[in-house]
Steps between C-alpha positions, in 0.01 A plus 500: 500500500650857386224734622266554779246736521335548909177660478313336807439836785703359777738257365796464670830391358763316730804316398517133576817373437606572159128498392262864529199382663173677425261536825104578562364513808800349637487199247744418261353484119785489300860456536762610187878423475684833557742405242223383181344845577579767235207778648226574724280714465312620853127658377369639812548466871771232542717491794885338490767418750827633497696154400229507244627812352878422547434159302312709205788667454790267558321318258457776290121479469329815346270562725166793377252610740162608378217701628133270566400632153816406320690860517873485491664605843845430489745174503760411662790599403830239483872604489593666154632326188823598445496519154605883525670475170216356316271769622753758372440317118105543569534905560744527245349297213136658597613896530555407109159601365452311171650167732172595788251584203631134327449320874165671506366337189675167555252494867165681289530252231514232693201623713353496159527215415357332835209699443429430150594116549216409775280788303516225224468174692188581639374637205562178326294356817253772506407574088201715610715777590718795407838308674617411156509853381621653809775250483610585123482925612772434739724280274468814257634713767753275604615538108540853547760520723776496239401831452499642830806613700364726716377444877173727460393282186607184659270588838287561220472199353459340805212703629319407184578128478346523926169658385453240184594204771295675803206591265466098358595390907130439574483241222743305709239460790312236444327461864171714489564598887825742423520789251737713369391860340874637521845484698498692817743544748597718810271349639377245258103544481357128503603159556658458146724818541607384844606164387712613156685788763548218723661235258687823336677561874558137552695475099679886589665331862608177302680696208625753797649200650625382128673806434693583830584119550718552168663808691317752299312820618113407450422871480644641226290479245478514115129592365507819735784781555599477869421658773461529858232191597 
């Protein structure tokens, strides 16, 4: 097991050996091998002893705490890569513009093409509606990046490829008990809102973790000049 998400109020975590045991009500439910553990991810009010903590990060667990409704807090932080070096290549080969504006479509296109690739699958499974055609609108986007160098158009493209996706999203839903009438956020404004802004923190702490575990700095960016925050 790599990952472990606590959401039970009033869990509490003890270590047991080399194992984390998981508590309720003062009964173990669950006991993970500290060193098979890659994250966890606490969603709510979890309590943890200290040898708990020192094993996360001797173990070098990336730990994320949550908020009850799935709002990032914080995580805890382990001791610094020290790739210093590398990080010195990252500033240096991103201060070059036309290297950040070629990074920038290299991650857009390939958002792309995740979006226009399950846009087509469930058309295929789903002929009555306009999937299909949002699907091929994207593609032709995709095909227009040759042509763009520059960060505004590239933001651009990918603010128009997120309405055509968002606009055929309700298609998707195939349980009569949820809809979807556009994307939301800060705060999200109904159950289908809460749960993509959920699943979008959980994927943004995993490629956090990806980035820094290589010893590079997570936070400087490529789609968007930088700035403070």
């Amino acid at each position: 097991m790599e990952r472990v998400y606590v959401l039970e109020p009033g869990t509490f975590l003890k270590k047991d050996g080399t194992n984390l045991a998981v508590t309720c009500k003062g009964k173990v439910i669950d006991r993970v091998a500290f060193d098979g553990l890659k994250q966890l991810t606490l969603i709510g009010y979890t309590s943890l002893s200290g040898a708990v903590l020192r094993a996360l990060v001797r173990n070098r667990v990336e730990t994320v705490l949550l908020t009850p409704t799935g709002r990032f807090e914080g995580r805890l932080c382990l001791a610094e890569h020290k790739q210093v070096l590398r990080r010195q290549a990252q500033y240096l080969r991103l201060s070059d513009p036309a290297i950040q504006a070629q990074a920038a479509i290299w991650i857009v296109r390939g958002k792309l093409r995740t979006q226009a690739r399950l846009l087509a699958l469930r058309g295929q499974q789903y002929a009555e509606t306009t999937l299909g055609a949002s699907a091929a609108a994207i593609r032709a986007l995709e095909r227009s990046f040759p042509a763009v160098q520059d960060l505004d158009l590239i933001r651009g493209v990918e603010g128009h490829a997120s309405k055509i996706y968002f606009h055929a999203f309700p298609d998707l839903l195939r349980n009569p008990d949820f809809s979807f009438s556009g994307r939301t956020k800060r705060p999200p404004t109904d159950p289908v809102n809460a749960l993509l802004s959920f699943v979008y923190t959980l994927i943004t702490n995993e490629i956090l973790s990806c980035i820094q575990r290589v010893g590079l700095d997570p936070y400087l960016g490529t789609l968007h000049e930088v700035s403070y925050g």
